[in-house]
N, C-alpha and C positions, 0 to 999 in steps of 0.2 A: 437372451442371446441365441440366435439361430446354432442349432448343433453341423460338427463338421460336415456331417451329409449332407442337413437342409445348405450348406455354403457353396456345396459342389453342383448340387443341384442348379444353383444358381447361376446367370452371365456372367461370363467374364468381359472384361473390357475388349477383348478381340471380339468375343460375340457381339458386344452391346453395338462398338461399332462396324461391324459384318454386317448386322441388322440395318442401323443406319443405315450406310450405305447401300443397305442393298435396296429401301425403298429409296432415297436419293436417285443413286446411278440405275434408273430406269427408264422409264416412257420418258421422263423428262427430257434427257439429252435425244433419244432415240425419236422422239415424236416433237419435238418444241423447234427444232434448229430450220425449218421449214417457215414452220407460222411465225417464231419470231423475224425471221429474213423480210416476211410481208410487210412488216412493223419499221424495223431497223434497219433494212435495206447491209448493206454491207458491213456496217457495225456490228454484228451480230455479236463476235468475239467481244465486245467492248460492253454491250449489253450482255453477258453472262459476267463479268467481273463484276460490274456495278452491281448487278443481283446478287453477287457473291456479297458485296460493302454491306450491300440492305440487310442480306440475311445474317450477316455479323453484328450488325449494330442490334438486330431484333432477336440476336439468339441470348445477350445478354441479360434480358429479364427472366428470359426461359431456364438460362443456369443457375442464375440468382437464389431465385422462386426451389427447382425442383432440388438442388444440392442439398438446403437447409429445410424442405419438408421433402422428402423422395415421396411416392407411391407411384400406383400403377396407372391413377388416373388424371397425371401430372396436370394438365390443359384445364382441364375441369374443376381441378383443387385449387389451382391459381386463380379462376373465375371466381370459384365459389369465396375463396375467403377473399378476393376485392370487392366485389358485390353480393354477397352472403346469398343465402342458398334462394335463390328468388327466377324474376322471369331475362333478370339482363344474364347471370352465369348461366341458366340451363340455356336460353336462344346462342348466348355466341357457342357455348361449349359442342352445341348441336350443329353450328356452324363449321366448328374444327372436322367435327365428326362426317359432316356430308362429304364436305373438302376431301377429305381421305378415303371415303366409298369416290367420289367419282376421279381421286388419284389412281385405286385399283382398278377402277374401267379403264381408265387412259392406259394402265400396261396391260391389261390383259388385252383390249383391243388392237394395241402396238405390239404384242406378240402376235395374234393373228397378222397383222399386218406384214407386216418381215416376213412372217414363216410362208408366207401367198408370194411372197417377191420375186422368187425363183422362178415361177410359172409363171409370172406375169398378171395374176389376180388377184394383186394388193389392194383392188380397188371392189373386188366384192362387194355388195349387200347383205350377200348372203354366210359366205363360208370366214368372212372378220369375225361378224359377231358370234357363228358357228364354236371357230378356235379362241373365241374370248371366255364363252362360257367352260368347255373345257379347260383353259387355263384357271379359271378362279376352281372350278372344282377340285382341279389338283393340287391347288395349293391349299387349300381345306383341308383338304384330307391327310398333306401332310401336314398340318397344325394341328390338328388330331390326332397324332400321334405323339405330340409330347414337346417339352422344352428342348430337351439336347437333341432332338432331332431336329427340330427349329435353328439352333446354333447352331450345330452342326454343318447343316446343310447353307444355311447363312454363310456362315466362314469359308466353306469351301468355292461358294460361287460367288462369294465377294472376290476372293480371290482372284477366280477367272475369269471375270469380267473388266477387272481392274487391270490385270495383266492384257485382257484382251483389246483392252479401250488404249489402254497406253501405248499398243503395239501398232495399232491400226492410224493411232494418231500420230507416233513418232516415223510409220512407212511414210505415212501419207506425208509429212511436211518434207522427208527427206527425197519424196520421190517429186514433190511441186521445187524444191529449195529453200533455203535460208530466206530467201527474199519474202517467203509467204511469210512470215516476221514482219519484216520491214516493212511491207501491205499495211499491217496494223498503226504503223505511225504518217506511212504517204501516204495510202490507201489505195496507191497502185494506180496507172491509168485507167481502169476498167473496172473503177471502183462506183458504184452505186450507194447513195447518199438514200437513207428515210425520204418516200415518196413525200411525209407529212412531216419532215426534220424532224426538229426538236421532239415533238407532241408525239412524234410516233416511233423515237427512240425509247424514250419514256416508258409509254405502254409496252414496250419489247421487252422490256426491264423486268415489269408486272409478270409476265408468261415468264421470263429465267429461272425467279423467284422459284415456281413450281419445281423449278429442277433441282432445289435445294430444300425445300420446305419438310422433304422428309427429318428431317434433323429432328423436326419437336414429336415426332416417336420415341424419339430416347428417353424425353421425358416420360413417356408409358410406362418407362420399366423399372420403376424406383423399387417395386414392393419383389422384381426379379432378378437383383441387379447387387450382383456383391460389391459391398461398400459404395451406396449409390452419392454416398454424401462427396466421393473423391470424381468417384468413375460417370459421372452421368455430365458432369463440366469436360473432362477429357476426350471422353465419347465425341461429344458433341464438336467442341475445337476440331479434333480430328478426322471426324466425317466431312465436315465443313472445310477444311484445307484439302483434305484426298480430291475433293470432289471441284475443288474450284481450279487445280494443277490440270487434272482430268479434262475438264469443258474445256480449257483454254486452249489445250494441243488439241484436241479434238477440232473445236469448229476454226482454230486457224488450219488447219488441213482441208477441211470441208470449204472453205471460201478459197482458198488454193488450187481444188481441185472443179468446181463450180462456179457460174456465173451468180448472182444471184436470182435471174429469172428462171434458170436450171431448178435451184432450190425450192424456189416457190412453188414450181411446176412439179417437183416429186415431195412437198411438205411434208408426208405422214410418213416417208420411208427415207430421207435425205440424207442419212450416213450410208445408206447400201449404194442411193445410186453415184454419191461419190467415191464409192470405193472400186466402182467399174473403170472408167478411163484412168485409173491408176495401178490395179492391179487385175484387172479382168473380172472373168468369171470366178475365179478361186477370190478377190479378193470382197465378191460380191455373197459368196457363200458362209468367208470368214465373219462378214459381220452380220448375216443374217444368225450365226450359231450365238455370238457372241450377244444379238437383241434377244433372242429366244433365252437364253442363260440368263441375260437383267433382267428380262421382263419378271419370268418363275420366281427369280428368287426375291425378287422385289414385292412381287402379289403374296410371297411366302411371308417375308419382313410385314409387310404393310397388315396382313388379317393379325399376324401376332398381335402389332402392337395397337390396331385401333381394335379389335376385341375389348382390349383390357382397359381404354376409353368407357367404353360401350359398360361394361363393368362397374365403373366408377359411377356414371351415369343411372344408372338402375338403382345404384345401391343411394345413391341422392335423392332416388324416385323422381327423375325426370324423364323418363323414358320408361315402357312399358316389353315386357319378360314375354316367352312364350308361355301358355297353359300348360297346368302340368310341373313334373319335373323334369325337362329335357336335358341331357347335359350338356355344356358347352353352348350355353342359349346366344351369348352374346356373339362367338364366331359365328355360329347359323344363320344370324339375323345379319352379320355386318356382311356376307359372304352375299346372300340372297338380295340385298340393296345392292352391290357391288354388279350381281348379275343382273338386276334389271337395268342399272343406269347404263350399263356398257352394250347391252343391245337397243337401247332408245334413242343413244346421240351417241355425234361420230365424236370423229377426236379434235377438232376444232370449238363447238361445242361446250365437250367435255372440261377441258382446259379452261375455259374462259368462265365455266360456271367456276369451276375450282378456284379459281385467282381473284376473282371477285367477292368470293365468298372466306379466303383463306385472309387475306390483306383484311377485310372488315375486323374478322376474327381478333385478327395482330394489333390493329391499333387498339380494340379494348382490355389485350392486356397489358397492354405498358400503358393504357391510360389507368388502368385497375393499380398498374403499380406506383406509379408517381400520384395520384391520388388518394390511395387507401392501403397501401401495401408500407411506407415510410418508418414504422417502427415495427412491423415484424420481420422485415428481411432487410440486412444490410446492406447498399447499394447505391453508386452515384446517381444521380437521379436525373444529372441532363442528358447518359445513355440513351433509358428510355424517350424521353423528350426528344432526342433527334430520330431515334426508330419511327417515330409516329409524324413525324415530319416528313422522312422517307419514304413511308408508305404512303401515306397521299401525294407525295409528291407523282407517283407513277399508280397511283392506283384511278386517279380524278383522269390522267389521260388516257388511262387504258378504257376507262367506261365511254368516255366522250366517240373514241375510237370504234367503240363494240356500237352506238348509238348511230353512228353513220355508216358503217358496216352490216352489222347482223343485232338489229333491234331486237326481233325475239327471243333470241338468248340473254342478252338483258331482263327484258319482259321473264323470261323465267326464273334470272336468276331472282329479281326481286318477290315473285310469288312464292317462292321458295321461302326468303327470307321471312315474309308476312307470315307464310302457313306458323313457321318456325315461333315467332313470336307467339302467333295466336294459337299454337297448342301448349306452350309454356305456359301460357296466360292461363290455359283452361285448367292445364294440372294447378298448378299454385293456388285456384282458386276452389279445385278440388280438395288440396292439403287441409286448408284455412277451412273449409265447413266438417272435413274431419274432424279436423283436432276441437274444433267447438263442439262437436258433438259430443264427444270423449269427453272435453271438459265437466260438459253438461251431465252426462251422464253420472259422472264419479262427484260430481255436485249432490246428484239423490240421494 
């Protein structure tokens, strides 16, 4: 039994979910409400619910699973005991883990982005990626400094961002009407339908997802996490309902206050520029403070808890350490991936590698659990069976989408994939001549 210090030491359920949310309510809302609009045309609002449904149905394996085994390296224990320690758990688990480096590009890029808004140079080359790497560095540094300053700092700008998101979303509908409401079920004369309907509501869905997907961070923190067997299923409910209340005032305000070719037209900064024609300059400043506040504290949440990924990962020996003994190898390494992806690709990109690569991820582990998971963890088993339904249901049009849109990003996300494979491939087949040797050896 951990002694009372090591208990204090540990999250609390306000931390656990402050963290959550704080990688949650970030780039996602701030940076997605643009690109999903290309997608979903005036549905927007409608597609963040439905991403809200998906990510409900897919967080239940993820409660299942980390409740009744916690540790720190949830995602990757779940793989590993569906597919035992081999090349399908280390490629998807390394798939969570990319997903999450280039989650942290998306906010620390979308902080640079916002914080140039003011001057009118959101759309830099130069001075995004500039204030991108700055941001990851600072949120390093503060994880370096320790857990309860991680919590701490969590909790307090969960807070005020929460308060800030809810303020900016309850002006804005009060200052369009009630009718921006009613929008959502007539959809208004001036309502614009998915250029591609169906197919491209769908894929709008696919990109939502991201704005909720921080959720399976909580799973990270089983081995940080007082009473992880209670608080890591409440955590996660709770991140996931703050955060779907949140989008839905939000971007009913945002299409209230915006055309959707407005949207489209300012994509990567689309809550600032609707907060001009509603509250001016002041109310264009309020949310550029309030993106600078989620992006931080969310780059701060996000190194914490893909670190101790990274952790898990190593200690499975599918991924490889620095030389030496350097400490805190796993932040250094996930922090410097983070900083190269977010000066390489913008934020369009970005997202689309993530969502590609996260949805793959998802479907094998509810295929891991209805599969192979049946008599260690107890659980209704057509949950997962509809999650993996869900996910392709919007995952096959979101690629069809990227394929007639922006091939390359595709083309990379799937080299990504292949590399992924084919270096799992190569360790595993490293292990395997090991351990024969070792064999062989203690044979003589």
């Amino acid at each position: 039994m951990p002694s009372e210090t090591e208990q204090k030491k540990k999250l609390s359920l306000t931390g656990s979910v402050a963290l959550g949310t704080g990688v949650m309510i970030g780039a996602g809302i701030f940076a997605l409400v643009g690109q999903v609009a290309e997608l979903a045309g005036a549905w927007i609002p409608w597609a963040f619910v439905a991403g809200a449904v998906v990510v409900a149905f897919s967080a239940y394996s993820y409660v299942r699973y980390s409740s009744t085994n916690p540790s720190s390296g949830g995602i990757a224990m779940i793989l590993k005991a569906a597919y035992g320690p081999g090349v399908v758990a280390g490629s998807f688990s390394l798939f969570m883990y990319v997903s999450m480096i280039l989650a942290e590009s998306l906010l620390a890029r979308t902080f640079g982005t916002y914080l140039l808004r003011p001057f009118g140079m959101q759309g830099s080359a130069v001075w995004v990626p500039v204030l991108a790497v700055v941001a990851i560095a600072a949120a390093t540094v503060v994880n370096l400094v320790g857990n309860r300053w991680v919590e701490g700092s969590a909790t307090v700008t969960a807070a005020i961002k929460i308060v800030g998101i809810a303020a900016l979303a309850v002006a804005g509908i009060a200052a369009t009407g009630v009718s921006a409401f009613s929008r959502l079920v007539t959809g208004g004369a001036d309502a614009t339908p998915p250029d591609s309907g169906l197919l491209g509501f769908l894929a709008g869905i696919a990109l939502c997802i991201l704005a909720y997907k921080g959720f399976t961070t909580i799973t990270n923190q089983g081995d940080d996490l007082r009473d992880p067997q209670r608080n890591i299923a409440r955590s996660i409910v709770i991140a996931i309902a703050v955060c779907t209340v949140l989008y839905l005032l939000l971007t009913v305000a945002v299409t209230g206050s915006l055309s959707v070719p407005e949207i489209v037209a300012a994509r990567d900064y689309a809550l600032a520029e609707a907060a001009e024609p509603l509250f001016g300059s002041w109310g264009v400043w309020l949310t550029v403070a309030v993106a600078v506040v989620a992006t931080l504290s969310g780059l701060v949440a996000s190194l914490f808890s893909v670190s101790r990924l990274y952790d898990m990962l190593r200690e499975m020996g599918q991924v490889p350490g620095l030389p030496g003994s350097v400490n805190r190898q796993s932040l250094l390494i996930t922090a410097a991936l983070a900083l190269v992806t977010a000066t390489v690709f913008d934020l369009s990109q970005i997202a689309s590698l993530g969502a590609m690569l996260y949805l793959s991820m998802d479907i094998a582990i509810h295929w891991g659990m209805v599969r192979r998971l049946r008599d260690e963890v107890e659980f209704a088993t057509w949950v997962p069976a509809v999650a993996i339904a869900l996910d392709v249901l919007v995952l096959v049009p979101f690629v069809i989408m990227k394929v007639r849109t922006d091939l390359f990003t595709v083309v990379v996300t799937a080299v990504v994939a292949a590399a992924v494979f084919a270096s799992q491939w190569l360790i595993v087949r490293r292990h395997v001549a090991h351990r024969r040797r070792s064999t062989g050896r203690s044979a003589q």
